[in-house]
N, CA and C of each residue as an Amber inpcrd file, in Angstrom:
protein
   180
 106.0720000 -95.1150000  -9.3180000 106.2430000 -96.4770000  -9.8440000
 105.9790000 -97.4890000  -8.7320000 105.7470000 -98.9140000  -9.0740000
 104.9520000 -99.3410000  -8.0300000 106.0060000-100.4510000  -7.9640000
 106.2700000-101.1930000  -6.9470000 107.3040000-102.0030000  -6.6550000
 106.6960000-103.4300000  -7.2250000 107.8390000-103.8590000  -8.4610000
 107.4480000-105.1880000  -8.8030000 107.8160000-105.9370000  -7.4250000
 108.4380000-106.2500000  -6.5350000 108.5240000-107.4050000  -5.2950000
 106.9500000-107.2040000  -5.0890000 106.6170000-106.3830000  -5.0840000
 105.0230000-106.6510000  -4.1800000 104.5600000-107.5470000  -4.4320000
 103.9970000-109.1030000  -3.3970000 103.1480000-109.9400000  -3.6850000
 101.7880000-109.6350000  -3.5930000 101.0710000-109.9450000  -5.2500000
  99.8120000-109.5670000  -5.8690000  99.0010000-111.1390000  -4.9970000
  99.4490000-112.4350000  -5.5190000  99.0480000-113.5110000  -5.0330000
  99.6660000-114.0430000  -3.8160000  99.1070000-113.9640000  -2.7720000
  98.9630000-114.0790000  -1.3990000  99.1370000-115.5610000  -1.3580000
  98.6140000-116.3140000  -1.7440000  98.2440000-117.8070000  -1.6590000
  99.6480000-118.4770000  -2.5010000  99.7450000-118.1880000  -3.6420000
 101.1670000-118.2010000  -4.3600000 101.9730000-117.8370000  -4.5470000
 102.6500000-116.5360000  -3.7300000 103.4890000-115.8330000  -3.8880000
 103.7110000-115.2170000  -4.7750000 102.9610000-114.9690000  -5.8000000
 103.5730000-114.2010000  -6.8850000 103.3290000-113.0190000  -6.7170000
 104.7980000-112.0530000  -7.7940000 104.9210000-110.9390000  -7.5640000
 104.1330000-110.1270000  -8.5260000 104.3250000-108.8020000  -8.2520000
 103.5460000-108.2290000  -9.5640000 104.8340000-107.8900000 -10.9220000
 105.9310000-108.4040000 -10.3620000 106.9780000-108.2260000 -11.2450000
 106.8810000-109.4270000 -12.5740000 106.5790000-110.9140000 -11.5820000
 106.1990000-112.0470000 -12.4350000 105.2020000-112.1870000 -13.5160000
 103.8290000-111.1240000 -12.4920000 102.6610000-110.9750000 -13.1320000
 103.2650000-109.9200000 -14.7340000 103.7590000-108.7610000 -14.6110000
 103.5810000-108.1570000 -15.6270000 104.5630000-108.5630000 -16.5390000
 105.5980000-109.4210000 -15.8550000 106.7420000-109.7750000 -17.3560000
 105.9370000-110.8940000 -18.1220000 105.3620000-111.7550000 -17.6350000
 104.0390000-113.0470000 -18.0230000 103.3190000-112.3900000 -19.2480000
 102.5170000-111.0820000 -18.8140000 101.8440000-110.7670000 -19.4600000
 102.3430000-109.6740000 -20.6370000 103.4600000-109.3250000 -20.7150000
 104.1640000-108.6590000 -21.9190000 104.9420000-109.8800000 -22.4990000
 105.3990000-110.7490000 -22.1020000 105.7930000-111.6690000 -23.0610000
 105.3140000-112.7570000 -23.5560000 103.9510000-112.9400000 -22.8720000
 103.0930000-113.6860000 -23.7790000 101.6690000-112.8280000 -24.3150000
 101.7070000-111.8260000 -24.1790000 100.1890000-110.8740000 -24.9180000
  98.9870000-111.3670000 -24.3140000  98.9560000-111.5250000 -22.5370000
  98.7030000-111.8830000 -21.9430000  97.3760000-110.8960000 -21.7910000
  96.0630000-110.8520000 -21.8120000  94.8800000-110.0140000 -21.5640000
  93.6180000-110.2970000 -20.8490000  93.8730000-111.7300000 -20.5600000
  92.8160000-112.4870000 -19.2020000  93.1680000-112.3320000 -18.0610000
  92.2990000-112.4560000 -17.0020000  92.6660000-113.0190000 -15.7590000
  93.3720000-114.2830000 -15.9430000  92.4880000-115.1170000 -16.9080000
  92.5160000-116.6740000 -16.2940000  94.2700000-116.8390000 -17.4330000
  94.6160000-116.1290000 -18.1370000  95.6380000-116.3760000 -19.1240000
  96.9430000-116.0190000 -17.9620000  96.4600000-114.8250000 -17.1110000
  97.8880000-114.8150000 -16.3270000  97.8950000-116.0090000 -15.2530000
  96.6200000-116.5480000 -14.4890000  96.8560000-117.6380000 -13.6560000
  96.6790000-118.7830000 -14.3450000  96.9730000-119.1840000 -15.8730000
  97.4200000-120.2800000 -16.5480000  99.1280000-120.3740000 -16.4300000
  99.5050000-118.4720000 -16.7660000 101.3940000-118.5950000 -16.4940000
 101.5990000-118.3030000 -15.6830000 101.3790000-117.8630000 -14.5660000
 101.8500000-117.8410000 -13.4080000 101.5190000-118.1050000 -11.9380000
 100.3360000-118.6390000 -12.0200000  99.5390000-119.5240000 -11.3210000
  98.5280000-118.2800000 -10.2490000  98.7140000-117.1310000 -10.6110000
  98.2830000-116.2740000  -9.5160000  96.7530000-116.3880000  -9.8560000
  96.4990000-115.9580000  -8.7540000  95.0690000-116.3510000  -8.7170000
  93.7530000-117.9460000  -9.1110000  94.7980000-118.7050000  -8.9600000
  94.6740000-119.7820000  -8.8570000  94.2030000-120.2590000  -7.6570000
  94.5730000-119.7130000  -6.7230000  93.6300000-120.2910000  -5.2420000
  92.3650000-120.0120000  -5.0270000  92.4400000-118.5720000  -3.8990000
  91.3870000-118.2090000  -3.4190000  90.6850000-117.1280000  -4.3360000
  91.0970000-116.8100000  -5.3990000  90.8020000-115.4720000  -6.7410000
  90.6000000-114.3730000  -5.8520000  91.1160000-114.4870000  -4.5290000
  91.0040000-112.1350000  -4.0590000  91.6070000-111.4290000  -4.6770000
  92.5870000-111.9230000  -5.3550000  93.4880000-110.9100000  -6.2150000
  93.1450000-110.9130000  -7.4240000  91.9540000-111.2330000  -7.7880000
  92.0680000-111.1380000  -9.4820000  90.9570000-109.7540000  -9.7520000
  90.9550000-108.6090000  -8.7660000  91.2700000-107.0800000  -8.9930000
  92.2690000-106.7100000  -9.3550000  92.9990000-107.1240000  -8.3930000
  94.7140000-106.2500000  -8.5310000  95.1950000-106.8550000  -9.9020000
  94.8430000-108.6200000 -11.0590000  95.5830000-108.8090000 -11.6270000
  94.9040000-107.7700000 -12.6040000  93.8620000-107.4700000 -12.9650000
  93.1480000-107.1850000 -13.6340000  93.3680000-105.8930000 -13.7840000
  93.8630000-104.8930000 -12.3070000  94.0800000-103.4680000 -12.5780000
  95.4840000-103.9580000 -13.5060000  96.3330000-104.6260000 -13.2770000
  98.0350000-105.1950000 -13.6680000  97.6140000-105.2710000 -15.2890000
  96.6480000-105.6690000 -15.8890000  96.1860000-105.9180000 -17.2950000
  96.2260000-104.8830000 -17.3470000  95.4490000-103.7680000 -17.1410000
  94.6220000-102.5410000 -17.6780000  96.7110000-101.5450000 -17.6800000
  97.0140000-101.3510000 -16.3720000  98.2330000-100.6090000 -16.9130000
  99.0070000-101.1440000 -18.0680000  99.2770000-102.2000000 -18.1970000
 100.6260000-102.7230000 -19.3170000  99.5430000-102.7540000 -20.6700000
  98.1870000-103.1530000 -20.6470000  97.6460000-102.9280000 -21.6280000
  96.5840000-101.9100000 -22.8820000  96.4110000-101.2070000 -21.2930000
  95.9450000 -99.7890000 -21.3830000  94.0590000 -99.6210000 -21.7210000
């Protein structure tokens, strides 16, 4: 299991804990839908792999 504290967004701090509760409680399936709620990947977009692997587990 992978530690929700881990910060996914470097630039915003967000966790991947923020990232995946965002995206199960709003049916969240974009990049750009999780950095509308939680601002990740909103800066510099290096992380919008990791949000994107974060989609593919919770959404399969």
């Amino acid at each position: 299991m992978k530690d929700n504290d881990e910060i996914i967004c470097n630039c915003l701090q967000v966790t991947r804990g923020e990232i995946i509760e965002a995206i199960k409680t709003k049916g969240l399936t974009l990049v750009d839908e999780v950095g509308d709620e939680t601002e990740a990947g909103t800066g510099c977009s290096s992380c919008h792999g990791d949000i994107e692997e974060i989609l593919k587990e919770i959404n399969g």
